[in-house]
N, CA, C and O atoms as a MOPAC input file, in Angstrom:
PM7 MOZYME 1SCF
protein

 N    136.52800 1   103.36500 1   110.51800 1
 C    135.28000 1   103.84900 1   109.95500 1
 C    135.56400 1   105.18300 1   109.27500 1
 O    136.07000 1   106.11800 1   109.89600 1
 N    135.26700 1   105.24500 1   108.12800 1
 C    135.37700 1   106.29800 1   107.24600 1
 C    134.16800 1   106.39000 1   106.78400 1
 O    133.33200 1   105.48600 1   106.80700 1
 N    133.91700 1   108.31300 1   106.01500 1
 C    132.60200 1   108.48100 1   105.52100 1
 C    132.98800 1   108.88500 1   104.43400 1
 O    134.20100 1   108.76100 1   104.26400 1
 N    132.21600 1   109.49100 1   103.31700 1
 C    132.72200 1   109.88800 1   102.09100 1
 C    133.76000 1   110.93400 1   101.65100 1
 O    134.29100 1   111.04200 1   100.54600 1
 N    133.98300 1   111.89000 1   103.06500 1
 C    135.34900 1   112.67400 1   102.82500 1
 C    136.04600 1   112.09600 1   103.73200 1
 O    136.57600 1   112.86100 1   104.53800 1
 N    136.24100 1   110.86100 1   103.88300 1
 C    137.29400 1   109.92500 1   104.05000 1
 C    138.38700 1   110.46300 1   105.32600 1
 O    139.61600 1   110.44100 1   105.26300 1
 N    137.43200 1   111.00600 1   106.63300 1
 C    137.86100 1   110.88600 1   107.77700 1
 C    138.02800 1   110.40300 1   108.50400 1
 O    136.88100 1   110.11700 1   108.84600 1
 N    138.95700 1   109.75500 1   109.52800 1
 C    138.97900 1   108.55500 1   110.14400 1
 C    137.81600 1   109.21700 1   111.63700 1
 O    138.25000 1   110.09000 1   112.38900 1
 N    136.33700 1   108.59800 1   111.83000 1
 C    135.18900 1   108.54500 1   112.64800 1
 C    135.21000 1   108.40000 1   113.70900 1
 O    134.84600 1   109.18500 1   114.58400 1
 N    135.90700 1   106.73900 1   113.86600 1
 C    136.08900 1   105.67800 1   114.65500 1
 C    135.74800 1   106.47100 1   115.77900 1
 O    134.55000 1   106.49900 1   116.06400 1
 N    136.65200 1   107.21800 1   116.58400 1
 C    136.14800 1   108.05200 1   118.23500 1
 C    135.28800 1   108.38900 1   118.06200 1
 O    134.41400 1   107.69300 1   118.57900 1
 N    134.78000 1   109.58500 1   117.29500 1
 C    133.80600 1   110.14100 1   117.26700 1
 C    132.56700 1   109.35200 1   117.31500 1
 O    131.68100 1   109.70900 1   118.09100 1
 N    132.38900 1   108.18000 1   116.47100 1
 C    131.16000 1   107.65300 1   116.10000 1
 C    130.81200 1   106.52700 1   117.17800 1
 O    129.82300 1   105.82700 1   117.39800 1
 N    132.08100 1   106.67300 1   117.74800 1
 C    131.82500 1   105.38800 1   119.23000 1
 C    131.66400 1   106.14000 1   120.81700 1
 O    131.57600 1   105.52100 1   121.87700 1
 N    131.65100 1   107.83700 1   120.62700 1
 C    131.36200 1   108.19100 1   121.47600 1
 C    130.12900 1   108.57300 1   121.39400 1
 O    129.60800 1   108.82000 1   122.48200 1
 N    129.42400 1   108.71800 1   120.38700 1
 C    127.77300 1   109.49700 1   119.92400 1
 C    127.19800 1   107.56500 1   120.21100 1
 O    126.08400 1   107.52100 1   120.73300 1
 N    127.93500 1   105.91100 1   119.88100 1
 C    127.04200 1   104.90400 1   120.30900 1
 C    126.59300 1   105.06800 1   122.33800 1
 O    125.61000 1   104.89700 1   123.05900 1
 N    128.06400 1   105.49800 1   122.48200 1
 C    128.20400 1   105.18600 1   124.16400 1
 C    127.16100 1   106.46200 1   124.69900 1
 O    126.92700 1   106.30500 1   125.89700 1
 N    126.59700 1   107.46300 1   124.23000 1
 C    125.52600 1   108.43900 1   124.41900 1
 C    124.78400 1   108.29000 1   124.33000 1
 O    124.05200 1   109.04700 1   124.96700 1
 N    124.14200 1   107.28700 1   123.55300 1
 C    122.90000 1   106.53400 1   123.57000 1
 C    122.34400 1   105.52100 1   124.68100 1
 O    121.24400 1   105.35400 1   125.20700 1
 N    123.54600 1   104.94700 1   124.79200 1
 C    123.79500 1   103.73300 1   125.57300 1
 C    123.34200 1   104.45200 1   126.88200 1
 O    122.25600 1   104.43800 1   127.46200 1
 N    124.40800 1   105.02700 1   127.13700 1
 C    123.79800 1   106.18300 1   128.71600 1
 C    122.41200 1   106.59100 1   128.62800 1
 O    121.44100 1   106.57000 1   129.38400 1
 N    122.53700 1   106.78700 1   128.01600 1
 C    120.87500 1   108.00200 1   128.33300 1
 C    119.62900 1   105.93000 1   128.51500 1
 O    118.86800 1   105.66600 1   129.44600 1
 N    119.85300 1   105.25800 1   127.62700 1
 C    118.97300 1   103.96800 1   128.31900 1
 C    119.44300 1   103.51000 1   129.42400 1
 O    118.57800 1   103.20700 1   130.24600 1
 N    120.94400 1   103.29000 1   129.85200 1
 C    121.23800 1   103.22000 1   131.31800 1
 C    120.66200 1   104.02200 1   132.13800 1
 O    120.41500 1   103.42800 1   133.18800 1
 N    120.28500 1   105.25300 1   132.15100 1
 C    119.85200 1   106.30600 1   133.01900 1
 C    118.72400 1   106.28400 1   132.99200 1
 O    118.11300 1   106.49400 1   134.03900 1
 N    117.95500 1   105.99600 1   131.66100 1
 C    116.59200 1   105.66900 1   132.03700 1
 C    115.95900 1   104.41600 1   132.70100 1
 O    114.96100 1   104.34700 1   133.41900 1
 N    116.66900 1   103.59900 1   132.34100 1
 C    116.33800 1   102.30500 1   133.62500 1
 C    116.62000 1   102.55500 1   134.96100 1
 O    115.98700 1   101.97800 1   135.84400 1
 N    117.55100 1   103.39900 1   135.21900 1
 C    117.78900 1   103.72000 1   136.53500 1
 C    117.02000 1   104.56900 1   137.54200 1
 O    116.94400 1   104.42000 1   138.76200 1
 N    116.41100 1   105.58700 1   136.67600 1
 C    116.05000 1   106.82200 1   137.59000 1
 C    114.28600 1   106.33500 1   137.13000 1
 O    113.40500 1   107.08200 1   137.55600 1
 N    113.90300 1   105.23300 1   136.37100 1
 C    112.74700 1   105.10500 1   135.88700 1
 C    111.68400 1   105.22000 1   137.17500 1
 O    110.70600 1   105.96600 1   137.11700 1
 N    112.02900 1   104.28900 1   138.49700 1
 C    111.48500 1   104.19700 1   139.36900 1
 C    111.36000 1   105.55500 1   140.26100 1
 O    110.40000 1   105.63500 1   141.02800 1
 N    112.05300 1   106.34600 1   140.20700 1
 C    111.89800 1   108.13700 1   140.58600 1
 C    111.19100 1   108.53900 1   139.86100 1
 O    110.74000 1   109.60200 1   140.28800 1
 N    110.54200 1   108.11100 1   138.32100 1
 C    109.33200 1   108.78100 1   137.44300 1
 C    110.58800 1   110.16300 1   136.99900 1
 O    110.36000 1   111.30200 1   137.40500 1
 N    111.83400 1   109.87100 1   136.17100 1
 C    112.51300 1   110.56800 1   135.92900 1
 C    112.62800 1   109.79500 1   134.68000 1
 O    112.89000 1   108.59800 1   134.55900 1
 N    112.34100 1   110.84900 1   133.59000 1
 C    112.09500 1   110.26200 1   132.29500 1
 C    113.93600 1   110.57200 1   131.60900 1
 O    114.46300 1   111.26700 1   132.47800 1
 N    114.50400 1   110.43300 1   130.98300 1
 C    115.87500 1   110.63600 1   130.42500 1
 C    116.28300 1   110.06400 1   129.00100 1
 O    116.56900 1   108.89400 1   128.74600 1
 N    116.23900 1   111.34800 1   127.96100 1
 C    115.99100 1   111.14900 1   126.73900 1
 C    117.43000 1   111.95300 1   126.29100 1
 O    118.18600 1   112.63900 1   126.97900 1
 N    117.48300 1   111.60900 1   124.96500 1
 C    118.84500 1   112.48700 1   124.43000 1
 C    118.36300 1   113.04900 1   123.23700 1
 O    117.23000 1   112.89700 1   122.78000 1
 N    119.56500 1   113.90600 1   122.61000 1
 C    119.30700 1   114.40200 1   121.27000 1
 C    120.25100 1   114.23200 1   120.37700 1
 O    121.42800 1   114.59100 1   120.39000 1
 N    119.58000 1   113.60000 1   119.52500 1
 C    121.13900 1   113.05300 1   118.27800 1
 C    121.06400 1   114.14700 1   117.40700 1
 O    120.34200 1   113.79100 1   116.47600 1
 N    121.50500 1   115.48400 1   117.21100 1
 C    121.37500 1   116.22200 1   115.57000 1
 C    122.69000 1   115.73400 1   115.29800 1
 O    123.69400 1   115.26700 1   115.83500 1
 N    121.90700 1   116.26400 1   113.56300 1
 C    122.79300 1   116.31100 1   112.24800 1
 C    123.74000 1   117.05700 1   112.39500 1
 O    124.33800 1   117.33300 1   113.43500 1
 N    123.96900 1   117.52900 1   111.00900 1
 C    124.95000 1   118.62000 1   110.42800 1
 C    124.37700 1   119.64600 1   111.34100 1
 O    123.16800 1   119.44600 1   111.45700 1
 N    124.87100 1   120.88100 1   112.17600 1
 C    124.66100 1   121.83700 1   112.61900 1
 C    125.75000 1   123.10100 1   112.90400 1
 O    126.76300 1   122.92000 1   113.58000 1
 N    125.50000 1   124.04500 1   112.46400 1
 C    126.40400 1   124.82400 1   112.38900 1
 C    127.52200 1   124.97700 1   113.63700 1
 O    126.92300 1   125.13400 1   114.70100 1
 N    128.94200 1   124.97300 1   113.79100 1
 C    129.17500 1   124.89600 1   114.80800 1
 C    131.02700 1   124.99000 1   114.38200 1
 O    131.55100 1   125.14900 1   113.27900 1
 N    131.60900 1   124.83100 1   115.64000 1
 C    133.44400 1   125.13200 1   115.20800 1
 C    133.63400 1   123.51900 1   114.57000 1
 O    133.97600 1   123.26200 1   113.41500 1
 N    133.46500 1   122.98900 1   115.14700 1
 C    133.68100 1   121.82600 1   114.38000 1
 C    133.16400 1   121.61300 1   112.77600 1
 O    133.69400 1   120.93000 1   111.90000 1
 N    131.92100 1   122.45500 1   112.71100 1
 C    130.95800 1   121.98400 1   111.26100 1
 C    130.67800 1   123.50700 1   110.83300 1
 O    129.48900 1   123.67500 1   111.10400 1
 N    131.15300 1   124.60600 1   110.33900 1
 C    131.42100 1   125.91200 1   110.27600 1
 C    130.45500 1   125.86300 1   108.79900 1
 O    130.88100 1   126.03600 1   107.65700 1
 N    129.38500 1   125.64500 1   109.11400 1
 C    128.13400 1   125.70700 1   107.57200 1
 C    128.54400 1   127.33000 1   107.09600 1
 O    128.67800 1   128.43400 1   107.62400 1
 N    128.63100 1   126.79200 1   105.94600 1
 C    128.41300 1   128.15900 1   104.74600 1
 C    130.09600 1   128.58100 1   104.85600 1
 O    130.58500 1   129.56400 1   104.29800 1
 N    130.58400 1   127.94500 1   105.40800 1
 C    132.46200 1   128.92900 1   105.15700 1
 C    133.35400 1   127.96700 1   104.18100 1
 O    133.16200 1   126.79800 1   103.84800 1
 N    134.07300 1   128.59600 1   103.94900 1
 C    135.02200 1   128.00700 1   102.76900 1
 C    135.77700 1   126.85300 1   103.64400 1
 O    136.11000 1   127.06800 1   104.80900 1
 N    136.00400 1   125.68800 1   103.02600 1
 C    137.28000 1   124.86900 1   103.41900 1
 C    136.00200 1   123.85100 1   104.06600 1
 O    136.35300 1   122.71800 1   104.39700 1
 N    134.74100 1   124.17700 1   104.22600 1
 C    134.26600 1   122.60700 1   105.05600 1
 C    134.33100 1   121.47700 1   104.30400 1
 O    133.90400 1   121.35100 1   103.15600 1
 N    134.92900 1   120.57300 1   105.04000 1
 C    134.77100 1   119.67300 1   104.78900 1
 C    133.60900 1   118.44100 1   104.48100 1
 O    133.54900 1   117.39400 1   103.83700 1
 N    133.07400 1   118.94300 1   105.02300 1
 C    131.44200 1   118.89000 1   104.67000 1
 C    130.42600 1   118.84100 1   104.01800 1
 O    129.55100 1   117.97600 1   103.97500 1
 N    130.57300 1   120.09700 1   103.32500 1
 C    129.69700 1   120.95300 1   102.27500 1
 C    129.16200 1   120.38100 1   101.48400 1
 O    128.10200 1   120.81200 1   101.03000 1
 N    129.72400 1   119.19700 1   101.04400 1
 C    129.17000 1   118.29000 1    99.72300 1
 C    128.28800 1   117.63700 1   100.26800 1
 O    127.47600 1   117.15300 1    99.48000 1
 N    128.07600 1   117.36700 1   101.65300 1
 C    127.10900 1   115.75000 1   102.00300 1
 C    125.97300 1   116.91800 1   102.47200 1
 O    125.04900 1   116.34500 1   103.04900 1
 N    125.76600 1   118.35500 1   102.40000 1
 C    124.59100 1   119.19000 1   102.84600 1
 C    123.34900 1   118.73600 1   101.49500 1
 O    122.16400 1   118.46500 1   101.68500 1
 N    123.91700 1   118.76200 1   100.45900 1
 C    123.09300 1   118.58500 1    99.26000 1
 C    122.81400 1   116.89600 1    99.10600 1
 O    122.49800 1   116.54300 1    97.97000 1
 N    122.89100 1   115.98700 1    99.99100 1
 C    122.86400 1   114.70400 1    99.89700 1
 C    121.79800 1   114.32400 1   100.97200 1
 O    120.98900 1   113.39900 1   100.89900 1
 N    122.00100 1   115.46100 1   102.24900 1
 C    120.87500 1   115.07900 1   102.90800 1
 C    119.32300 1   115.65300 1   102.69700 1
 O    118.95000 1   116.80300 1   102.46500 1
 N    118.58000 1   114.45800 1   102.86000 1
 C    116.97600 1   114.57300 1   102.32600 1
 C    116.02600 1   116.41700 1   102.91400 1
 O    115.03100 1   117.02400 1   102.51800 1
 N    117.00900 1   116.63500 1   103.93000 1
 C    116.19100 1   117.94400 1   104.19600 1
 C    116.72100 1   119.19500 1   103.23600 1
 O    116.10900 1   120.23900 1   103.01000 1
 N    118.27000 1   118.72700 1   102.64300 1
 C    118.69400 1   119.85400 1   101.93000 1
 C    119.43100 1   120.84400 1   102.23400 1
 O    119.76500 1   121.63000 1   101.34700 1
 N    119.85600 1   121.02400 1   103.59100 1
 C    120.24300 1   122.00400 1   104.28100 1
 C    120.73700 1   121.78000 1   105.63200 1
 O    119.68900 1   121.34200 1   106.10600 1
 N    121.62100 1   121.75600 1   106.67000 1
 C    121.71500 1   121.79000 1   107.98800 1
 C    121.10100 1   122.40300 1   109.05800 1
 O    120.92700 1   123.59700 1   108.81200 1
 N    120.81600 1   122.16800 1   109.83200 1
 C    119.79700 1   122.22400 1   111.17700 1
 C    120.16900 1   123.59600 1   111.42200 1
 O    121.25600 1   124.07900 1   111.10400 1
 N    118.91100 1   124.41400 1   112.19500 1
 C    119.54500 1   125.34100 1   112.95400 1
 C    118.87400 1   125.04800 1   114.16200 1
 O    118.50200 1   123.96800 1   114.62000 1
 N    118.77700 1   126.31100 1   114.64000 1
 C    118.62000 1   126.32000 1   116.67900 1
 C    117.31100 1   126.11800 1   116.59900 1
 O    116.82200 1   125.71800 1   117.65600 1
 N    116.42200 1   126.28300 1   115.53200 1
 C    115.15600 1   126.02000 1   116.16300 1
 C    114.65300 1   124.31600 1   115.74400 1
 O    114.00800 1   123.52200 1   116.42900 1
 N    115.21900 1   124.15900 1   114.39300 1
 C    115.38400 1   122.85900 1   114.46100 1
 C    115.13000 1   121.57500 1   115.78800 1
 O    114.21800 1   120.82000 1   116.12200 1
 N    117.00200 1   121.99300 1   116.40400 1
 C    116.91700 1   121.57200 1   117.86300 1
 C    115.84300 1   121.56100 1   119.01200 1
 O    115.12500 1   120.72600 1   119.56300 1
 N    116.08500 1   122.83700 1   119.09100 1
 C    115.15400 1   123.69100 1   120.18500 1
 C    113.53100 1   122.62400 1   120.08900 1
 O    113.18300 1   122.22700 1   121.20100 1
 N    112.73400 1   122.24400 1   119.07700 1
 C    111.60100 1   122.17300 1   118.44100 1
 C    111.42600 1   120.81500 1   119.23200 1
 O    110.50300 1   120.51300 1   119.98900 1
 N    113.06100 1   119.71100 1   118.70400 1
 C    112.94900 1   118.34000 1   119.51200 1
 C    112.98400 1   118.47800 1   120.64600 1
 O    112.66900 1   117.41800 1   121.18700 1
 N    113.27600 1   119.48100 1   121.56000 1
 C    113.49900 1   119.25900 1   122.86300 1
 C    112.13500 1   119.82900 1   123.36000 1
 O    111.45500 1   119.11300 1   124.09600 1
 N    111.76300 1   120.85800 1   123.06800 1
 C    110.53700 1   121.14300 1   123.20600 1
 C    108.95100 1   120.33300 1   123.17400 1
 O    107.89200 1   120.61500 1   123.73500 1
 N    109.42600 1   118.97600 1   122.04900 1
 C    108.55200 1   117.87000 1   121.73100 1
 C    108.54500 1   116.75300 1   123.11600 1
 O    107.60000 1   116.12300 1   123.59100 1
 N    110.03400 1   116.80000 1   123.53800 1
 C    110.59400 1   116.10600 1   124.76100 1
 C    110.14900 1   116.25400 1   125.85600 1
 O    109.62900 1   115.47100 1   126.65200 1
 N    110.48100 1   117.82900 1   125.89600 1
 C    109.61200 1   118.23500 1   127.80200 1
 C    108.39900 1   118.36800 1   127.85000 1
 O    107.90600 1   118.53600 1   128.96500 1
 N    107.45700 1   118.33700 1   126.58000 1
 C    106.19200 1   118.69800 1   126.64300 1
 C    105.41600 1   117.27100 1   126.91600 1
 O    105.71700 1   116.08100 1   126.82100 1
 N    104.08000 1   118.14100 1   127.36700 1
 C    103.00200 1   116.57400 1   126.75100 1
 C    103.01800 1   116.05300 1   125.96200 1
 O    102.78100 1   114.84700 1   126.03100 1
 N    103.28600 1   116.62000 1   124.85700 1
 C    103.48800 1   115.35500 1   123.82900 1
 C    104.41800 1   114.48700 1   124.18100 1
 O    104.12400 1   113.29700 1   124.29500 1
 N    105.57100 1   114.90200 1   124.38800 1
 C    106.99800 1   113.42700 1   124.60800 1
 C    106.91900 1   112.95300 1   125.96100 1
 O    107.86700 1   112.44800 1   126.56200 1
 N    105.31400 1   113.19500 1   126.60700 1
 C    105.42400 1   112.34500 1   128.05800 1
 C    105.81200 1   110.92900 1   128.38600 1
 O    106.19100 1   110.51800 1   129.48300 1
 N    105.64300 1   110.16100 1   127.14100 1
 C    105.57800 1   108.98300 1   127.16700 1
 C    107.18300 1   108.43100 1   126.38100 1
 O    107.50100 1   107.25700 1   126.18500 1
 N    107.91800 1   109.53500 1   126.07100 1
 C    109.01800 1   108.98300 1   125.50300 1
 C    109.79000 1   108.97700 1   126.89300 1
 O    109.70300 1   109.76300 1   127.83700 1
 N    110.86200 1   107.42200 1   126.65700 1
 C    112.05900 1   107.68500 1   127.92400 1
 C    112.75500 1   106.94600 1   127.22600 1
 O    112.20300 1   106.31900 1   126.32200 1
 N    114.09400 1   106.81600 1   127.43700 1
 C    115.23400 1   105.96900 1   127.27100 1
 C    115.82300 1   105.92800 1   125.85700 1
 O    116.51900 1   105.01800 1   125.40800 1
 N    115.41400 1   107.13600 1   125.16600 1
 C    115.95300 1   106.71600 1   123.62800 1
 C    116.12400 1   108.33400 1   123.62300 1
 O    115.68700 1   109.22400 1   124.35300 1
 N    117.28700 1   108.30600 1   122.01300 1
 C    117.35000 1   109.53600 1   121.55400 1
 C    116.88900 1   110.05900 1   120.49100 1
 O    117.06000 1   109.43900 1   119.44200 1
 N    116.30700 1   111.11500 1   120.47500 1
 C    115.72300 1   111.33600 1   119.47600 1
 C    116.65500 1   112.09600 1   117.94700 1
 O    116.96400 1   113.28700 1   117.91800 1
 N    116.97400 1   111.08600 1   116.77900 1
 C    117.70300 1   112.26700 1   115.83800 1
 C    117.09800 1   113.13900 1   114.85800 1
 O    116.17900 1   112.90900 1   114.07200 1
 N    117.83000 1   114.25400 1   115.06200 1
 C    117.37800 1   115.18100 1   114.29600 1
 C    118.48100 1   115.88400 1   113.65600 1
 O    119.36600 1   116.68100 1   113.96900 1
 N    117.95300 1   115.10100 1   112.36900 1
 C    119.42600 1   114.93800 1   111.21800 1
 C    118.67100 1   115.68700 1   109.57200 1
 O    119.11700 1   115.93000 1   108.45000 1
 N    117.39200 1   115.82600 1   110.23700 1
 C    117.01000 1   116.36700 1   108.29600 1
 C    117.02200 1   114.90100 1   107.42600 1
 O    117.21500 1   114.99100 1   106.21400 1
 N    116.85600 1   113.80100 1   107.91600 1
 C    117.16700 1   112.27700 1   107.37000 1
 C    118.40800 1   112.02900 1   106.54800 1
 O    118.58900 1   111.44200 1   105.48100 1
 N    119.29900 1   112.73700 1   107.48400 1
 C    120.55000 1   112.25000 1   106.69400 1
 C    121.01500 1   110.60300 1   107.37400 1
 O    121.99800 1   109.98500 1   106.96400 1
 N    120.06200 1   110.08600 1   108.49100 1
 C    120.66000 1   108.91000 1   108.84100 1
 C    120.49500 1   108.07600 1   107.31900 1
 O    121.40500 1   107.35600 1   106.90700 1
 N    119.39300 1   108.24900 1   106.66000 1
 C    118.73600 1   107.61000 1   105.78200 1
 C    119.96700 1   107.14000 1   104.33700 1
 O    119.96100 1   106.11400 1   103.65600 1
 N    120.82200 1   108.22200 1   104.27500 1
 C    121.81400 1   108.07000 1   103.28900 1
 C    123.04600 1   108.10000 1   104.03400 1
 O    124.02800 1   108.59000 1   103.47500 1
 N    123.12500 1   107.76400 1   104.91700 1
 C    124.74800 1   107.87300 1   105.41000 1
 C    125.09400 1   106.59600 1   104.84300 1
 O    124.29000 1   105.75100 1   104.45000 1
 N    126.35900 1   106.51600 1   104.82700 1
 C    127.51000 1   106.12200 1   104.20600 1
 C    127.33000 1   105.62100 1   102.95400 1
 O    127.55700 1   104.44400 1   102.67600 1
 N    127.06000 1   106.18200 1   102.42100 1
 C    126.71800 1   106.48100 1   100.79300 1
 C    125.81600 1   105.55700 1   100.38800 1
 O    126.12400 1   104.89700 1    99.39500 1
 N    124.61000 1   105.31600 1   100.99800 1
 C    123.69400 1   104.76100 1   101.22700 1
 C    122.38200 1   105.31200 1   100.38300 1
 O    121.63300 1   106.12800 1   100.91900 1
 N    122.22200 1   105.00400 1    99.51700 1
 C    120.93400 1   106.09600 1    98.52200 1
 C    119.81600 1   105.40800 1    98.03400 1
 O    118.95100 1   106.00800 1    97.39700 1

């Protein structure tokens, strides 16, 4: 599995399926304890791996491709999880929520 700067994914993108997978294993499990168990998928986010705004990312080109325009920051995040523990996300369990700026929407050169 390759993306448009033509990195080989494959681990990476089969460890973010098996994170999903868990968090619905865990919610079937702990469901009967009334233990709700949700995840968080972000996007692009600044980080050692994804170093937004520095020279050499590899990256940089697919920031202007995704529909929000820009990469996530902390409140971004912060905002879904906050949607999660609150009343509002009482009723969410077993899924993750992404928060990508809709870059799922164009991944793999998908437009």
């Amino acid at each position: 599995m390759h993306n448009v700067t033509n990195v080989d994914l494959t681990s990476y993108a089969s460890s973010k399926a098996a994170t999903d997978h868990l968090v619905r294993l865990l919610a079937a499990k702990f469901g009967r304890f009334y233990v709700r168990v949700t995840g968080i998928n972000p996007g692009f986010v600044p980080s050692k791996m994804n170093p937004v705004g520095e020279a050499g990312n590899m990256f940089s080109s697919l920031f202007d491709q995704v529909p929000a325009k820009r990469a996530a920051n902390e409140e971004d995040i912060a905002s879904g999880i906050l949607y999660l523990s609150s009343r509002a996300g009482a009723y969410v369990d077993g899924v993750s929520l992404c928060i990508d700026g809709g870059r799922i929407l164009v991944a793999n050169g998908q437009q």
